[in-house]
C-alpha positions as a Markdown table, in Angstrom:
| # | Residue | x | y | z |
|---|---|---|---|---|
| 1 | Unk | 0.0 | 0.0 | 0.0 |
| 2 | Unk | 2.6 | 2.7 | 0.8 |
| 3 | Unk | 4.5 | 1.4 | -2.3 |
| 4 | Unk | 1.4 | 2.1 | -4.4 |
| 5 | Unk | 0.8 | 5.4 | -3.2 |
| 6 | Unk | 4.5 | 6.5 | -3.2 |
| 7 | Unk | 4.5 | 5.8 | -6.9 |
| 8 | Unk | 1.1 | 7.6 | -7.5 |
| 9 | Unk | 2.8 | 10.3 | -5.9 |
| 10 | Unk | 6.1 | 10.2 | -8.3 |
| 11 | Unk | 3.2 | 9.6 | -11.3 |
| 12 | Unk | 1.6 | 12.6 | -9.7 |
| 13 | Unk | 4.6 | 14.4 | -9.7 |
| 14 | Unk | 5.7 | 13.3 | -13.7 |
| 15 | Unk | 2.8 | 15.2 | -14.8 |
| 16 | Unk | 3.1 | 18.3 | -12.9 |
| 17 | Unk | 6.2 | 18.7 | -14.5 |
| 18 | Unk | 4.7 | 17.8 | -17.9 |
| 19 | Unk | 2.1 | 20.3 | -17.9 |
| 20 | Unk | 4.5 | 23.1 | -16.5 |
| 21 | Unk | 6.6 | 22.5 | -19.2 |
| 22 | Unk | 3.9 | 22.3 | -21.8 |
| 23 | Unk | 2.7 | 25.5 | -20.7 |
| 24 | Unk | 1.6 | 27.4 | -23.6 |
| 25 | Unk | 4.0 | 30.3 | -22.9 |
| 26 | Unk | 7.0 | 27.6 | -22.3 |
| 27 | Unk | 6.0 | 25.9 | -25.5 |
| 28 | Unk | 6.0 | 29.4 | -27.8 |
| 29 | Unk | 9.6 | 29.8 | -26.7 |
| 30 | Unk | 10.8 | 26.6 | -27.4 |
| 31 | Unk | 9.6 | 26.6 | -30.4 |
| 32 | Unk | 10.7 | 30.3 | -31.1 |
| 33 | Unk | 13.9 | 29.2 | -29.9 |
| 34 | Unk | 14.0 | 26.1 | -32.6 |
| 35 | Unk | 12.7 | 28.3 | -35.5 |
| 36 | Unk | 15.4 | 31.2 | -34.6 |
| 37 | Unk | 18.2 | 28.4 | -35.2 |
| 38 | Unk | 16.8 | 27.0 | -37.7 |
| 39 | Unk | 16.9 | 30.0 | -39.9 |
| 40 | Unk | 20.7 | 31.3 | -38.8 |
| 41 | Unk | 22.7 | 30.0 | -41.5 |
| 42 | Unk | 26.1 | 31.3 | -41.7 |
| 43 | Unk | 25.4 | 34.2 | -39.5 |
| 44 | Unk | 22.7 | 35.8 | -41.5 |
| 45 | Unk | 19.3 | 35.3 | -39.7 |
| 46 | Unk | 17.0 | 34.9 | -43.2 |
| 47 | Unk | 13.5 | 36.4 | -42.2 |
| 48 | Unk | 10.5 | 34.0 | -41.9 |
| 49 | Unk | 8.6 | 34.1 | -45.0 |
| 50 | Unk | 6.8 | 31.9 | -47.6 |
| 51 | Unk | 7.5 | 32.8 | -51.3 |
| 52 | Unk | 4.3 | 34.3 | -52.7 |
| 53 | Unk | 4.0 | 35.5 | -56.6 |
| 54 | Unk | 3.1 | 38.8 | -57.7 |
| 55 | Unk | 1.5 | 40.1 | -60.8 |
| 56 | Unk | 2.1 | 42.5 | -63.5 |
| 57 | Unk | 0.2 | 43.4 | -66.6 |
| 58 | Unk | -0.3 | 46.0 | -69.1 |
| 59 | Unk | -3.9 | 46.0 | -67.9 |
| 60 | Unk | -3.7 | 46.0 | -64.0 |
| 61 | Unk | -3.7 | 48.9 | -61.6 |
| 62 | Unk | -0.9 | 50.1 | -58.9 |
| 63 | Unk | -2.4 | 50.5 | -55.7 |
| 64 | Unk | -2.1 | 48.4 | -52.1 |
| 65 | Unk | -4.8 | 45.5 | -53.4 |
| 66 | Unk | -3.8 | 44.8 | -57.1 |
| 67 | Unk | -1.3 | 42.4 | -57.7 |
| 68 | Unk | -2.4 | 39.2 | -56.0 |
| 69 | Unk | -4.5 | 38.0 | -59.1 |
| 70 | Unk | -3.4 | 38.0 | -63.0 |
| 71 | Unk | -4.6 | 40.3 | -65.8 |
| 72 | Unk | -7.1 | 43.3 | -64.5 |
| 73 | Unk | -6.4 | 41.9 | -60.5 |
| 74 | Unk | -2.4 | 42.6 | -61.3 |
| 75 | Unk | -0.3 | 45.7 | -60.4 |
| 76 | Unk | 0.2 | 47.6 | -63.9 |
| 77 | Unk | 4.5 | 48.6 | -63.6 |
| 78 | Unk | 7.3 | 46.7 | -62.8 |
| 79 | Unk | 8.9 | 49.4 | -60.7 |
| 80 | Unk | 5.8 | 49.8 | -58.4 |
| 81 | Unk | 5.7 | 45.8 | -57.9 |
| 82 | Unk | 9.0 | 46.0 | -56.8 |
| 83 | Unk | 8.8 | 48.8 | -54.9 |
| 84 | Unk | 5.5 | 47.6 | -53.1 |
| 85 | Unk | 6.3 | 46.5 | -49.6 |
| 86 | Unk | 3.9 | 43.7 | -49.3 |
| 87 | Unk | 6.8 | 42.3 | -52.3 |
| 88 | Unk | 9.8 | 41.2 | -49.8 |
| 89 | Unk | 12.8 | 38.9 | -50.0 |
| 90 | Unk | 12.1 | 35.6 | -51.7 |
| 91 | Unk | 8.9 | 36.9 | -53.8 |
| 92 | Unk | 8.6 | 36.1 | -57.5 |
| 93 | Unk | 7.2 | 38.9 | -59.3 |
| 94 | Unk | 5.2 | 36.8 | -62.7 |
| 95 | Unk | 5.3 | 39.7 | -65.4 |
| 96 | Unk | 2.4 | 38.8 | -68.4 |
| 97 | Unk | 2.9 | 39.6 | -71.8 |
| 98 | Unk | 3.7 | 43.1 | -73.0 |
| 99 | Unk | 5.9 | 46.1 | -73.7 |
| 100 | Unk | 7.0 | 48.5 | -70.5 |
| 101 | Unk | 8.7 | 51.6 | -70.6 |
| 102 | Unk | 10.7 | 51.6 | -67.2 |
| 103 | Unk | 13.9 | 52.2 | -65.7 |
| 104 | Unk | 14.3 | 49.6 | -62.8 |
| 105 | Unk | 16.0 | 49.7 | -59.8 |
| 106 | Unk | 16.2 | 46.4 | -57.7 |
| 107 | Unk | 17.5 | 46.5 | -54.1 |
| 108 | Unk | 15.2 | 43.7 | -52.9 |
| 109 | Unk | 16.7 | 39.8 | -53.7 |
| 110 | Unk | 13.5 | 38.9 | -55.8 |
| 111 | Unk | 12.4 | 37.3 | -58.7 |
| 112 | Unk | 11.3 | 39.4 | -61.7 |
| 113 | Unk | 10.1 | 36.4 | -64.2 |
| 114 | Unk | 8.4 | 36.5 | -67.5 |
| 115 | Unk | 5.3 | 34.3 | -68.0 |
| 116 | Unk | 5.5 | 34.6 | -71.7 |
| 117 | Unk | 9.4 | 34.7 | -72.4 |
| 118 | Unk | 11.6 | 36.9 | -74.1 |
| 119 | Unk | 10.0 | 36.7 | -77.1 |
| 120 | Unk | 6.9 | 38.3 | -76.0 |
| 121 | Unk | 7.9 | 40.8 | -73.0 |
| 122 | Unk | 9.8 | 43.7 | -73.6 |
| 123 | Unk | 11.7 | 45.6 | -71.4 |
| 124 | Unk | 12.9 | 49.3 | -72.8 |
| 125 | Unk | 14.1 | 52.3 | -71.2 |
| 126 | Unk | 12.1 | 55.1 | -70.2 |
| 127 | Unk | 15.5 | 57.0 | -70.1 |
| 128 | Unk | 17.4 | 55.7 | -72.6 |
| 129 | Unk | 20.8 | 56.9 | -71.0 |
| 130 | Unk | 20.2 | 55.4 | -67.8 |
| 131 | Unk | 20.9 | 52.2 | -66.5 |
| 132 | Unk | 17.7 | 50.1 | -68.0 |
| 133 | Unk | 18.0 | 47.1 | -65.0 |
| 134 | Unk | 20.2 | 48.5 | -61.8 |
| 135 | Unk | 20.6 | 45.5 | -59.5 |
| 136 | Unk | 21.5 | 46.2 | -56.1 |
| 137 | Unk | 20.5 | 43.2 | -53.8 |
| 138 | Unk | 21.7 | 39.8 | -53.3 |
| 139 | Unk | 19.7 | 36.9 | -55.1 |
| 140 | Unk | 18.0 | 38.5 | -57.7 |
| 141 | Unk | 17.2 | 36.8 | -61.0 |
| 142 | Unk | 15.8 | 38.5 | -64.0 |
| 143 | Unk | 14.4 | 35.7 | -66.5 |
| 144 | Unk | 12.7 | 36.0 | -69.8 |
| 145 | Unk | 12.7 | 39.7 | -70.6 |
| 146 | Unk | 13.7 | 41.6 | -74.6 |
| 147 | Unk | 15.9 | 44.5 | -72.9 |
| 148 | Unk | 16.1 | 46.8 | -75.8 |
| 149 | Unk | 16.8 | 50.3 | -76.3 |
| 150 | Unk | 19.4 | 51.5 | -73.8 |
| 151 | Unk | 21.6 | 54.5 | -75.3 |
| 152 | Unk | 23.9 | 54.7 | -72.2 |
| 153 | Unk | 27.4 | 55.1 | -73.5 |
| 154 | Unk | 31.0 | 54.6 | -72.1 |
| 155 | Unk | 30.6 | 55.5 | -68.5 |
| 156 | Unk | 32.9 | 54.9 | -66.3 |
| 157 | Unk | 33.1 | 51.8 | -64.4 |
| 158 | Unk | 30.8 | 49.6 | -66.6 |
| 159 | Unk | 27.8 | 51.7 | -65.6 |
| 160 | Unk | 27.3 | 52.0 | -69.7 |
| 161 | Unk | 25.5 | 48.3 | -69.4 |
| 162 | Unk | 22.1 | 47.9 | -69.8 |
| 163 | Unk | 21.6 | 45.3 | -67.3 |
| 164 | Unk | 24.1 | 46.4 | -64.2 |
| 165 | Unk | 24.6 | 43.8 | -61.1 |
| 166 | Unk | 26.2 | 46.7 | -59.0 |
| 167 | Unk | 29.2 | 44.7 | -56.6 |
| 168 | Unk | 26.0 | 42.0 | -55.3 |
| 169 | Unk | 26.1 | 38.6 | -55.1 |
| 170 | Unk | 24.2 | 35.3 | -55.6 |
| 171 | Unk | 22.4 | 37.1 | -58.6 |
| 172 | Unk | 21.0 | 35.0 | -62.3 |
| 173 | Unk | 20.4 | 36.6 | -65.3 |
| 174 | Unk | 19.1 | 34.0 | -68.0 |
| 175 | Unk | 17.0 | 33.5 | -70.6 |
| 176 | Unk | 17.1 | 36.7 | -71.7 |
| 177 | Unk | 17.2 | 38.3 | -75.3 |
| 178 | Unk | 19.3 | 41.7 | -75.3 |
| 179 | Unk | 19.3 | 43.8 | -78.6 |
| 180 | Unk | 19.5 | 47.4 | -79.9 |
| 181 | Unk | 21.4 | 48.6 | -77.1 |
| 182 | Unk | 24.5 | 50.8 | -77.7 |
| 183 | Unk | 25.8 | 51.6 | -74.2 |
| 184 | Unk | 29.4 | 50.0 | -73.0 |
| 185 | Unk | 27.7 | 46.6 | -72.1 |
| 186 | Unk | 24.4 | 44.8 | -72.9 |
| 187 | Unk | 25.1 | 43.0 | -69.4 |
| 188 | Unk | 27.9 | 44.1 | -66.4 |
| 189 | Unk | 28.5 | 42.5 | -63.6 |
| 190 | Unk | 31.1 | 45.0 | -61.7 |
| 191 | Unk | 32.1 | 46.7 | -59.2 |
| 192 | Unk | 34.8 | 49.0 | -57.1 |
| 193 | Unk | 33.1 | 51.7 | -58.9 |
| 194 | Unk | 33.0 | 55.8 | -56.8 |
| 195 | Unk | 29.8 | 54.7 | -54.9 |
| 196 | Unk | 31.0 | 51.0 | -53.8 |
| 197 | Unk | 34.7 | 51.1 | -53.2 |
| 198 | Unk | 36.7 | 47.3 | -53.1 |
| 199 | Unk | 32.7 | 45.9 | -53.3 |
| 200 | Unk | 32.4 | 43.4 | -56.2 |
| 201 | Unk | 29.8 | 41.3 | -57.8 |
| 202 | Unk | 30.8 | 37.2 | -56.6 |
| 203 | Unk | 29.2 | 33.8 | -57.5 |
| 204 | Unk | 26.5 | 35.4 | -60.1 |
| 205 | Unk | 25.3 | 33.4 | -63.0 |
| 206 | Unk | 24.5 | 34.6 | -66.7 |
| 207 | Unk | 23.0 | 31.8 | -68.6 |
| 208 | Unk | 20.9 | 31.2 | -71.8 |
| 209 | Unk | 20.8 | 34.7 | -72.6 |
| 210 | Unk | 21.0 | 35.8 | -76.6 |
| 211 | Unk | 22.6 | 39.1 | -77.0 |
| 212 | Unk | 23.1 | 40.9 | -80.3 |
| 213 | Unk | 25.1 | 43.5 | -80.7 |
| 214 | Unk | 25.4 | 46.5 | -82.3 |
| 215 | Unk | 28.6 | 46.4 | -83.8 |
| 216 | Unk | 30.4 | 47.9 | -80.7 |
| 217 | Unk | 31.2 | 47.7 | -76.9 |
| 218 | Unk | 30.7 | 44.2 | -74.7 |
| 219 | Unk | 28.4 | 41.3 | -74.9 |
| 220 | Unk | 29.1 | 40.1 | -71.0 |
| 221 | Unk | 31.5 | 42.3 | -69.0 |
| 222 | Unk | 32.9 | 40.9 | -65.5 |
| 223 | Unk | 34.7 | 42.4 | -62.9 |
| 224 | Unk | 34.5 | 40.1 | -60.0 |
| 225 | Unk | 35.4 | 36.3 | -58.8 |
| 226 | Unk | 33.5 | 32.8 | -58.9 |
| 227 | Unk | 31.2 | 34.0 | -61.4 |
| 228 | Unk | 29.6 | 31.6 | -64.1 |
| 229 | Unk | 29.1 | 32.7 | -67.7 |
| 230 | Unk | 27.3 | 29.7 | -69.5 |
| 231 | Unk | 25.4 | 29.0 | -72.8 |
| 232 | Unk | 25.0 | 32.2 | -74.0 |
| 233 | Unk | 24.9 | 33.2 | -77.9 |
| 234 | Unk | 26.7 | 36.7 | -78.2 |
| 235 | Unk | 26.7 | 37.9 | -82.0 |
| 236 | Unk | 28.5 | 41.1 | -83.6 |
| 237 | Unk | 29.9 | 42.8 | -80.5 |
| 238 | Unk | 33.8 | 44.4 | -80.2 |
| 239 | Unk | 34.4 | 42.0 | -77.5 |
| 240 | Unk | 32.0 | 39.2 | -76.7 |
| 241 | Unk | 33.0 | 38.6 | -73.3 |
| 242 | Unk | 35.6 | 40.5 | -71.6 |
| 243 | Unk | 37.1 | 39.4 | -67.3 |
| 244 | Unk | 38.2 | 42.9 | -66.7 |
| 245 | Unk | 40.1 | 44.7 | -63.5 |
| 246 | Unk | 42.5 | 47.7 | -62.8 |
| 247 | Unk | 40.3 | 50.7 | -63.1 |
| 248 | Unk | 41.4 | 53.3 | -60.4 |
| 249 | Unk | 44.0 | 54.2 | -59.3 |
| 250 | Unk | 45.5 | 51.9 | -56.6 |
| 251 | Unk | 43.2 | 48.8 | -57.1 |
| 252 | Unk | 44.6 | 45.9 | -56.4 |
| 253 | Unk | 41.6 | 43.1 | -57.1 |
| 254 | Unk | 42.1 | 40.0 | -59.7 |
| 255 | Unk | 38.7 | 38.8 | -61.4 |
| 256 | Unk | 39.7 | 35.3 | -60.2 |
| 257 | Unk | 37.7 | 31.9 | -60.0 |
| 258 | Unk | 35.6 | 32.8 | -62.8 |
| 259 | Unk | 34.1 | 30.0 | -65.4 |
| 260 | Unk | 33.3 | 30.7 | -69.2 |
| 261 | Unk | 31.8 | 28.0 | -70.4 |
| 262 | Unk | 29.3 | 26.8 | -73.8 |
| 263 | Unk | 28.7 | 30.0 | -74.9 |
| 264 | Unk | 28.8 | 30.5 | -78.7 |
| 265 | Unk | 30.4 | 33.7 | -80.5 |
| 266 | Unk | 30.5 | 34.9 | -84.0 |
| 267 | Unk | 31.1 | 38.0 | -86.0 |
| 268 | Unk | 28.5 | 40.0 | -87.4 |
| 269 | Unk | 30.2 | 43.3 | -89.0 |
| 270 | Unk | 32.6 | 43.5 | -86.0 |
| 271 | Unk | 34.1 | 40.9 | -83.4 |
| 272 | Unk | 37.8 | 41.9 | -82.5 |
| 273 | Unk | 37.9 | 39.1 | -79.8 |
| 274 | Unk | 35.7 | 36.2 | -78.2 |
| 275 | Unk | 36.6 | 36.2 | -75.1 |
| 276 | Unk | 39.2 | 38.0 | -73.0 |
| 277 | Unk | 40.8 | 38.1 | -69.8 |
| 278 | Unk | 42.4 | 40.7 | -68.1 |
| 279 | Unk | 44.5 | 40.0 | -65.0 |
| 280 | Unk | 42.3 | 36.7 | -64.2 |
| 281 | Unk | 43.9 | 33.9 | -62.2 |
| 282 | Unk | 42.6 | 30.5 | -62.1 |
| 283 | Unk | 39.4 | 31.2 | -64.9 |
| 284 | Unk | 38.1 | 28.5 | -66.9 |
| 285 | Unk | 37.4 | 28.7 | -70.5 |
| 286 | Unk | 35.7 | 26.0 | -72.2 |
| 287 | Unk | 33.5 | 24.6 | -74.2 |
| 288 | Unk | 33.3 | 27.9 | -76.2 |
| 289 | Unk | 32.9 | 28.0 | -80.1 |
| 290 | Unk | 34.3 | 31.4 | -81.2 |
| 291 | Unk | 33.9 | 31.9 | -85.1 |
| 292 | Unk | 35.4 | 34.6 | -87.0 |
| 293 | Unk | 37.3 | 37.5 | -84.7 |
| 294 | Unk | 39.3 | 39.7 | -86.4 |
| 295 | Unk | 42.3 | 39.4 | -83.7 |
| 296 | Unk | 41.3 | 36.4 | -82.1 |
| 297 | Unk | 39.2 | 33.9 | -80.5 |
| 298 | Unk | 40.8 | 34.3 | -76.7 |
| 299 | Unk | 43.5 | 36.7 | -75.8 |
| 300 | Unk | 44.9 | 37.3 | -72.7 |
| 301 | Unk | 46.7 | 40.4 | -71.3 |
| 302 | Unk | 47.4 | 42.9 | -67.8 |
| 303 | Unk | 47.2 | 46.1 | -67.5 |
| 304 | Unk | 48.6 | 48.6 | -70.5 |
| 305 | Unk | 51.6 | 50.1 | -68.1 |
| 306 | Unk | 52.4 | 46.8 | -66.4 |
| 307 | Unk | 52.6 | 48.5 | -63.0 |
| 308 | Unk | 52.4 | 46.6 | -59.7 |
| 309 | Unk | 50.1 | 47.5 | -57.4 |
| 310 | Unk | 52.2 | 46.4 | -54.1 |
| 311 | Unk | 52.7 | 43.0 | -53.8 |
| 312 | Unk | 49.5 | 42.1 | -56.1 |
| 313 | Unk | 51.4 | 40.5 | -59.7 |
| 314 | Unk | 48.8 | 41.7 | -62.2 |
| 315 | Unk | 50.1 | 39.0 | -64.8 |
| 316 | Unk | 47.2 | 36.4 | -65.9 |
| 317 | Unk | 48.4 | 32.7 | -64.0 |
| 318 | Unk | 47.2 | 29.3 | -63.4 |
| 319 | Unk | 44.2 | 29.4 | -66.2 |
| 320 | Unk | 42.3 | 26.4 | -68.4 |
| 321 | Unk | 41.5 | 27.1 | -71.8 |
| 322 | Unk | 40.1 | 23.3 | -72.7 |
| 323 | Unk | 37.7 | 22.2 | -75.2 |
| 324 | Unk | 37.0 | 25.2 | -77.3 |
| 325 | Unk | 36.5 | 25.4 | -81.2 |
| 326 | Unk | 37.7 | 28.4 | -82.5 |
| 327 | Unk | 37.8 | 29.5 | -86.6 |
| 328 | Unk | 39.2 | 32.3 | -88.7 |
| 329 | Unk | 41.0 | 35.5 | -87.4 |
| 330 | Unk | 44.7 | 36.3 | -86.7 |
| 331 | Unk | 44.9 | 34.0 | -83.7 |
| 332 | Unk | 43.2 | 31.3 | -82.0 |
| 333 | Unk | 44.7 | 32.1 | -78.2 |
| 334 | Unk | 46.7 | 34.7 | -77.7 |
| 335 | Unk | 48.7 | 35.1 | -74.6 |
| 336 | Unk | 50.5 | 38.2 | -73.9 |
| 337 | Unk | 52.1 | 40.3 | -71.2 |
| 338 | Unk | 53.5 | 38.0 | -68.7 |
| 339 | Unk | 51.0 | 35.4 | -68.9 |
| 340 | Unk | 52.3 | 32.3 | -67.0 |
| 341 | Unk | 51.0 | 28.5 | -65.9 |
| 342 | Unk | 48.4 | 28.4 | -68.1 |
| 343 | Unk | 46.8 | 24.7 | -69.0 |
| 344 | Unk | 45.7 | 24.8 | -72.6 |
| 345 | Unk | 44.4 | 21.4 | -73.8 |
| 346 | Unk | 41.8 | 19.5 | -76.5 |
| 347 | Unk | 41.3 | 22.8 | -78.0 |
| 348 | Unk | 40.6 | 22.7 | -82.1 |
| 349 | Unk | 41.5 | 25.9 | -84.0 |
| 350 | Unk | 41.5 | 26.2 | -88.0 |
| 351 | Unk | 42.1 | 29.0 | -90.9 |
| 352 | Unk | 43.8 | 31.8 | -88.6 |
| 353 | Unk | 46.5 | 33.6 | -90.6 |
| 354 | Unk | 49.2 | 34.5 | -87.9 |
| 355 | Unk | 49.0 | 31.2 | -85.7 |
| 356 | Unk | 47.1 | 28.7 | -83.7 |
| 357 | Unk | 48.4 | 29.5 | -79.9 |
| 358 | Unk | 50.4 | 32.5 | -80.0 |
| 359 | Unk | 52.7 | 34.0 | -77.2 |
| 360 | Unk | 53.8 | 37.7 | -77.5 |
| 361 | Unk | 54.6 | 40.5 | -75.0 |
| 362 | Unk | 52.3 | 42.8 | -76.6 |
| 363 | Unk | 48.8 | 42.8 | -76.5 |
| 364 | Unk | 49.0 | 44.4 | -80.1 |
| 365 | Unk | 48.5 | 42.9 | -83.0 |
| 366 | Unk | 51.1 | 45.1 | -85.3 |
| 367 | Unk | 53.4 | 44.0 | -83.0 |
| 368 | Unk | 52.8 | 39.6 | -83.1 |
| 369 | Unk | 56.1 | 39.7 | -85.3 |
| 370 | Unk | 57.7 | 42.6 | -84.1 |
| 371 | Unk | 60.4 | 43.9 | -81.4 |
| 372 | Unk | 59.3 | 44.3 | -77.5 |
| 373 | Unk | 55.8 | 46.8 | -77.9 |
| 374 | Unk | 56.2 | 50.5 | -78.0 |
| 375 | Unk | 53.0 | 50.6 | -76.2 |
| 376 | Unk | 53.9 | 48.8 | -73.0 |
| 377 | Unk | 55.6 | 51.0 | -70.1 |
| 378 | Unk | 57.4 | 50.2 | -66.8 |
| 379 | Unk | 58.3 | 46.5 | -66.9 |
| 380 | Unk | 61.4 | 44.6 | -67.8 |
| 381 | Unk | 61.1 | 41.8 | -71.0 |
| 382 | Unk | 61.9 | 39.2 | -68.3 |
| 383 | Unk | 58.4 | 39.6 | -66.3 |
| 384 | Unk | 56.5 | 39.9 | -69.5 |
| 385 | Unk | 57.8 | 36.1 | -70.9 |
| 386 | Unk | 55.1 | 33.7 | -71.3 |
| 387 | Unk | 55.9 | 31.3 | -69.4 |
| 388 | Unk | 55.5 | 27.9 | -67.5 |
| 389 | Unk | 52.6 | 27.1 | -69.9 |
| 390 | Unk | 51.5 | 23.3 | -70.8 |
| 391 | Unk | 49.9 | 23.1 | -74.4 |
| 392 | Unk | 48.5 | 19.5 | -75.4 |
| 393 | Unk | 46.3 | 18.0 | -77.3 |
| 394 | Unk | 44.8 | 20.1 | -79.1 |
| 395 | Unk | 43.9 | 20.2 | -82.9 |
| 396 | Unk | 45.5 | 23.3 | -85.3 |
| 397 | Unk | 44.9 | 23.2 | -88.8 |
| 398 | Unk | 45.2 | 25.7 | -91.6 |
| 399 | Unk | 47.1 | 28.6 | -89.8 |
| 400 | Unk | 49.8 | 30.5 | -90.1 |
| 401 | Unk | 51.9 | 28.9 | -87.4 |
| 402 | Unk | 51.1 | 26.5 | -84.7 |
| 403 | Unk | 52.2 | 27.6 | -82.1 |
| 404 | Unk | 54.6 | 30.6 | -82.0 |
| 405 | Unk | 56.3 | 32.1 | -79.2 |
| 406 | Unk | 57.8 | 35.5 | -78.7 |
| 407 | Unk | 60.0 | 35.4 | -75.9 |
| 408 | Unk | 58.5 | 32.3 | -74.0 |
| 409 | Unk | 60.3 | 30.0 | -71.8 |
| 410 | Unk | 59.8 | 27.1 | -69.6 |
| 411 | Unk | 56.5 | 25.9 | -72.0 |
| 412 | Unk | 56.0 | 22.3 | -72.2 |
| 413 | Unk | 54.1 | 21.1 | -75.8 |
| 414 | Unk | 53.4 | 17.1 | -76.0 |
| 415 | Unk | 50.4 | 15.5 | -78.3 |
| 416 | Unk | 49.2 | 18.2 | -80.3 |
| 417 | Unk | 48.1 | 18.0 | -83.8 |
| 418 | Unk | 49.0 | 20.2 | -86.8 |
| 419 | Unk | 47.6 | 20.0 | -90.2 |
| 420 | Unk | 49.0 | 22.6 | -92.7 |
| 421 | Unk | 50.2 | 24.6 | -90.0 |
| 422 | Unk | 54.1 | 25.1 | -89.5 |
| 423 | Unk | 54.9 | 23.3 | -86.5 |
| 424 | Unk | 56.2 | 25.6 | -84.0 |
| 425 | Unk | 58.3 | 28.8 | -84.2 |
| 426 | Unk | 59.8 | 29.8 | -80.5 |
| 427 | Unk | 61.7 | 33.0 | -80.5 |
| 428 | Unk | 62.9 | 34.8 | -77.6 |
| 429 | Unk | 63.8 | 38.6 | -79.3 |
């Protein structure tokens, strides 16, 4: 009997403590407490939200109770659906069919998504100078949209493109068709420009995007790291896709850890070069087929006076250029300007007049078979060599030259194939 009623007692006792700490005020924190971990990922605390989908059409009206439905129960502009404050983080943004006339800014990491595609929703400038798309938040992704129209010129600091990613990260531009613009860039991903010092656009994608050109300026222009350029179609621009750095004075940041991969290129009245890479270290370039540029296919330099900026070596190093079909032109790759440690492989180039692969200190092509450049100030000949390079199998028919080397050293060539191409001329001066 006093065993029994000692362990009602503890029973007893079990559930007191149950309830107490099933309270309902106990139980909200716990499970505040579980949902605020939850959600801290990497220090960030990401606010507690579903996705919802917004609407935009030509027919639908801005105010606070349009855009939950589609045609007349849709907001009417694409600036005003951004702007709207019931739109936050993580919201999609579903634009219908048509033609609008705006100027947007984006500082909210949405999605701004075509339900039609390119082909039947238009984007154009309302101020053709301006920036037409200005992206200034993380994880944004413009998808499906014509941007046409934009006038905005050489500014400085790539702010001539007509879509900008402005130093952000995380940030897809795909599926987009980009045409009758005449600014610096139809798309620029940069940064360390006057209003975001050493701040630059990292781990952004631009895929499936067609972009014709008018003849002038860049396709793709990138000035940050661990970016991905993929499957793109870029068609009569000066240079197709250009890994830039060195602006102001004093900067000291590489565009490193970027991929180029799958896109196609071809002339139209004007391609100078495919792809290009200034200062880049460890970028990957393949799966390209560059048709027809004037210089050549891939060319690779550093900055015009060769000056260090502290201990930061501005020369191009430890690249892969693999895989990559490139026709016609002067050149097929060109390395210049102290280019060094490059790994060059399965690469097929055909009909360029000067060479293949080509290694020259000079970024200049009237000086490929000429004495030390003119042009180039500040460094000795010994840091411009190209050197430490590994060139293999890849496929070089109907050129000029093979491979040709202007003052390279240390550059190891095994399996590669030459069909009516002189074999290899290496000259060091």
């Amino acid at each position: 009997m006093f065993f029994e009623r000692t362990k009602r007692k503890r029973l007893n006792s079990d559930a007191e403590k149950a309830r107490k700490l099933l309270s309902p005020r106990k139980t909200f924190s716990v499970l505040l407490l579980v949902m605020l971990l939850s959600i801290a990922v990497a220090g960030t605390v990401i606010p507690v939200h579903g996705a919802s989908t917004w609407y935009v059409d030509p027919s639908g009206t801005n105010d606070g109770f349009h855009g939950t439905g589609t045609g007349t129960g849709a907001l009417k502009t694409l600036q005003y659906a951004i702007d709207d404050s019931r739109v936050v983080v993580g919201d999609m943004i579903q634009v219908a069919t048509g033609t609008y006339t705006e100027n947007l800014v984006i500082n909210k990491g949405i999605t701004l998504k075509s339900s039609g595609g390119a082909g039947s929703t238009t984007i154009n400038p309302a101020v053709t100078s301006d920036l037409l798309i200005d992206i200034k938040a993380n994880y944004v992704t413009v998808d499906g949209f014509t941007v046409s129209g934009h006038t905005g010129g050489d500014k400085p600091f790539g702010q001539g493109a007509a879509i900008f990613v402005r130093g952000v990260d995380h940030c897809t531009i795909k599926n987009n068709i980009l045409t009758g613009n005449t600014g610096e860039s139809d798309i620029g991903l940069f940064g360390g420009c006057n209003d975001m010092p050493g701040v630059y656009p990292d781990y952004n994608t631009v895929y499936n995007n067609v972009i014709y050109g008018g003849g002038k300026g860049y396709g793709i222009k990138v000035k940050g790291s661990h970016n991905t350029i993929d499957s793109n179609t870029l068609y009569n621009l000066d240079e197709a896709i250009a890994l830039w750095s060195l602006e102001p004075p004093g900067e000291n940041t590489s565009p490193d850890y970027n991929t180029i991969s799958n896109n196609v290129i071809s002339a139209g009245s004007k391609l100078n070069k495919g792809i290009s890479i200034k200062t880049g270290h460890h970028t990957t370039v393949t799966g390209n087929t560059i048709t027809s540029a004037v210089w050549c296919g891939i060319f690779v330099y550093s900055d015009s006076k060769m000056k260090t900026e502290g201990d930061f070596d501005i020369r191009p190093a430890y690249c892969t250029i693999s895989g990559n079909t490139i026709t016609g032109g002067e050149a097929g790759i060109v390395l210049t300007e102290g280019a060094n440690h490059f790994t060059i492989s399965g690469n097929t180039i055909s009909g360029t007049s000067v060479a293949g692969i080509l290694g020259s200190v000079s970024r200049w092509p009237e000086d490929w078979t000429a004495s030390p450049s003119s042009y180039l100030q500040g460094a000795p000949q010994a840091y411009l060599q190209i050197t430490d390079h590994t060139i293999s199998g890849n496929t070089i028919s109907n050129c000029g030259h093979g491979v040709a080397m202007q003052y390279g050293d240390r550059n190891t060539l095994t399996g590669n194939t030459y069909v009516f191409s002189f074999f290899v001329l290496v000259s060091r001066g």
